[in-house]
C-alpha positions in Angstrom: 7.5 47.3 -33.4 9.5 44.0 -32.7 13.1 44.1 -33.3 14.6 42.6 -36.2 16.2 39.4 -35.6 19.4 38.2 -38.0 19.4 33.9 -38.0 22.7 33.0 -36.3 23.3 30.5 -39.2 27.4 29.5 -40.3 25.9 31.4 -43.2 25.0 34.8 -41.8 27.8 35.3 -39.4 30.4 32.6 -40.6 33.2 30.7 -39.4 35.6 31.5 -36.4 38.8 31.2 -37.6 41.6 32.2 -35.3 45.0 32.5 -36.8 48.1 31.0 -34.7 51.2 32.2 -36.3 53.9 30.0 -35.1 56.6 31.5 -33.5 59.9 32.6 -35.4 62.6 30.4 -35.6 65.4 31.3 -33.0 68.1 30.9 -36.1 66.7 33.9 -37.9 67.4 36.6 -35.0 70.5 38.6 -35.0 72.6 37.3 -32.4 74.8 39.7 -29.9 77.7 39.1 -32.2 75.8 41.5 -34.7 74.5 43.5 -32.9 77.7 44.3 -31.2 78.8 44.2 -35.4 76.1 47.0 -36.2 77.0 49.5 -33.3 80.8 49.0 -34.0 79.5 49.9 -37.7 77.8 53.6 -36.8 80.2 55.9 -36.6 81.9 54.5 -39.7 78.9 54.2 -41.6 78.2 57.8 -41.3 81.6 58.8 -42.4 80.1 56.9 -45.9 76.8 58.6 -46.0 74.7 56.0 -44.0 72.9 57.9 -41.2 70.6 55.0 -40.2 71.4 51.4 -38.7 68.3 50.5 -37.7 67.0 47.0 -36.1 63.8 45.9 -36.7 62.2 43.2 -34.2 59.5 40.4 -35.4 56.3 42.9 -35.7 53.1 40.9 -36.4 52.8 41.4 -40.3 56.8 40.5 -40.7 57.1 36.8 -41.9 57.5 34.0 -39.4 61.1 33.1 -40.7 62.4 36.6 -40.0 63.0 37.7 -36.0 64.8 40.6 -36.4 66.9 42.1 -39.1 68.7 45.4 -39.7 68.1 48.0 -42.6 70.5 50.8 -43.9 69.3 54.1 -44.5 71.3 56.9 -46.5 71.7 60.5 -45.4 68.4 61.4 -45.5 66.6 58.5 -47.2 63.3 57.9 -46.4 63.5 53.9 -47.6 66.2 51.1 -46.6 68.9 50.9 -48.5 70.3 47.6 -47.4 68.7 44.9 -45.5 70.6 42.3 -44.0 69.6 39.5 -41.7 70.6 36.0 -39.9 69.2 33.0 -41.5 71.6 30.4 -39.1 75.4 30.4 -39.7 75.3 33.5 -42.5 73.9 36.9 -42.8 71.9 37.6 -46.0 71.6 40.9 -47.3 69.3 42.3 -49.9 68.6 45.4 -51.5 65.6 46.9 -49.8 64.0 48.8 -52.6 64.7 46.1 -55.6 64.2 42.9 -53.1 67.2 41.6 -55.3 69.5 39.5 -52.9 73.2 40.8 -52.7 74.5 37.6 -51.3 75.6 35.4 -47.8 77.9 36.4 -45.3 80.1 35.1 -42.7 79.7 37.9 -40.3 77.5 40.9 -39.9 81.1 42.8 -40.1 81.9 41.2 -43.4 78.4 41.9 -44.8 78.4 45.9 -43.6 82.2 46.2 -45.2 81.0 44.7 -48.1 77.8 46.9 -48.7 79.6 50.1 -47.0 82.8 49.8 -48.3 85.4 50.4 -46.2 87.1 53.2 -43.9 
């Protein structure tokens, strides 16, 4: 019995296509200003009922704009509360389970006392 052999036609096996995702945009990261910003926030934060400051690096499936970004968990929660990250000069937080946009900030300080509240 000869093997059966498939024609190697575009049709049969069709197009190569590799993806090249372009890199994310150096504005969009969380500079050390925040970061610095979010670990100041911690203790604070859990004093309020936030147990989780989380920051999230560029992951393949994330969109090019976005490098890194920082979500806001609740005792317990299993989902983001808040999200909040740098688009250039401001800090953009949403609400992570609506996708509704909360506002702009100057600072990542400013953005966690205005979602937090404060101490």
């Amino acid at each position: 019995m000869e093997p059966i052999q498939l024609p190697r036609t575009a049709d049969a096996w069709g197009p190569n296509v590799i993806a090249f995702v372009p890199p994310p945009a150096q504005t969009a990261r969380l500079s050390w200003r925040d970061r610095m910003d979010v670990a100041a926030w911690r203790e604070p934060a859990q004093r309020l009922g936030y147990d989780r400051l989380t920051i999230h690096e560029h992951s393949l499936f994330d969109p090019p704009e976005l490098e890194s970004f920082l979500s806001v968990y609740r005792d317990g929660a299993r989902w983001a509360r808040w999200s909040l990250a740098r688009r250039g000069a401001w800090v953009f937080a949403w609400c992570s389970t609506t996708g509704v946009d909360v506002g702009r900030f100057a600072s990542m300080s400013e953005a966690l006392r205005a979602l937090l509240g404060t101490v």
